[in-house]
Each structure stands twice: as C-alpha cells, then as structure tokens.
N, C-alpha and C positions, 0 to 999 in steps of 0.2 A: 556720465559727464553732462549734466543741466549744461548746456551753451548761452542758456541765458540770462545764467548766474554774473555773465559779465557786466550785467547795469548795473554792480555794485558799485556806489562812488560815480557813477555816470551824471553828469552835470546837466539840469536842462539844457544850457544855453552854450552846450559842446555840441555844435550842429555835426561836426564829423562824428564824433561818436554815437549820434542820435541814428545820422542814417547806415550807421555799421549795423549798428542795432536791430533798423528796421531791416534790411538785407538778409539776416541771418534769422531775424523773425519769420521773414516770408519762404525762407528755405525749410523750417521747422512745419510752418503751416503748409509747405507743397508737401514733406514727409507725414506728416497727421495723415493729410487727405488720401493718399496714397495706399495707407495701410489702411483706414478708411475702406476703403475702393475695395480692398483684399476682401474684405470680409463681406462685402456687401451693401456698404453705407455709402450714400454720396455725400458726402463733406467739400462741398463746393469751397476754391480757393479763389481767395480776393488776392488783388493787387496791394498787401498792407505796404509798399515801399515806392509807390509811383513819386511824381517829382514836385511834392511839396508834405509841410507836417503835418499830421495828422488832424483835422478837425472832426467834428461833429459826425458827419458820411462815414468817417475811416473806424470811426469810433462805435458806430452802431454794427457796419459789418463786421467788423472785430469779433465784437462781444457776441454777433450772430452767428458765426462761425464755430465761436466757441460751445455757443450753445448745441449745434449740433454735432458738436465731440463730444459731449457732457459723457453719454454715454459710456465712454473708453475709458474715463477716469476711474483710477482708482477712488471709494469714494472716501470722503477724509469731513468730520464734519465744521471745519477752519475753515474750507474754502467755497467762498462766496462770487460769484459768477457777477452779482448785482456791481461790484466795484467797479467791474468793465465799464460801465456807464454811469455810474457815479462822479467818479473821478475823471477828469478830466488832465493836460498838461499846461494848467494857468499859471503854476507856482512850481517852487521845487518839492514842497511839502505831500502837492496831491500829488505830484509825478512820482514822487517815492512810494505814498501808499498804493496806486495803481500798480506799479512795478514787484511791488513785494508780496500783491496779493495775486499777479499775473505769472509772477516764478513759481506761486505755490501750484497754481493751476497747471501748466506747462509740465512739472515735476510731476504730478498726479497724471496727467496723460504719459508721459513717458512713462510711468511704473504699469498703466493702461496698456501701452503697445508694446512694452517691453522692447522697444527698436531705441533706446539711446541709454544702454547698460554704462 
C-alpha cells in the first residue's frame, strides 16, 4: 500500500492537499528512519511539513535524506535521486515530474524495508 501514490491528480495550488501530503510524507520519513535505526543506520529526520511550502532548504534536506536511505532501496535502474533537486514546485508540470520520480523512490525503499506490504 505506496501512501504516496495519493498525489495522483494532486493539484499544485490545492494547499489542503499539499499539506496532507507533506504530513503523511513526514510520517513515511519518521518510519524510513526508524527501521533505519533497526539496523544500524542513522537516517536523520527532518521537519519535511513545518508551517510553510517547501522551498530551497526543504528541498535540499529532502533530497539529503534521501540520499542516505539510498542504501535500502531496492535498486531499480529508472530511479534517479538527482530529480529531488532538479525539479522544483514552480509549475504543475515540474511538481508532477518531481512527484512521479519521488513515488518511484518511496516504492523502492518500501520493497527496501519491506515495512509498507
């Protein structure tokens, strides 16, 4: 069950939707870390849903977070980590490809942790 599959149709400029989004992101990245921890790895979690959108700051601890889950992922050779900071949410167009290349990641950590069957 990806929970993150629900920014499908997610509209940038749906701010309620946006910070559901980030809420249940940040619940995902406290469970990474967590299982993380299990095994011996610090995967330090950020604040990704404090009380404004995301800019620049939000977007590089993101993508550094990610990076040091890299590990857990199953590895898949589609997914590209560089997107994280590529893309930005200026438009609907980059917020989609961030998002579609940000579920494939999320989906490779979970088959990683095997904690979201």
């Amino acid at each position: 069950m990806p929970s993150l599959d629900a920014y499908q149709g997610l509209q940038l400029d749906d701010e309620d939707s946006i910070w559901s989004w980030l809420l249940a992101h940040k619940s995902r990245h406290t469970a990474y870390a967590q299982a993380a921890a299990l095994q011996g790895v610090n995967a330090q979690t950020y604040d990704f849903g404090d009380n404004s959108m995301p800019d620049d700051d939000w977007f590089s601890r993101h993508a550094n977070a990610h990076v040091a889950l890299q590990q857990f992922m199953v590895q898949d050779q589609t997914v590209s980590l560089n997107v994280l900071t590529q893309y930005t949410w200026d438009n609907q167009s980059d917020f989609d490809a961030w998002m579609q290349m940000h579920t494939l990641i999320h989906t490779r950590l979970d088959e990683g942790f095997l904690i979201f069957g």
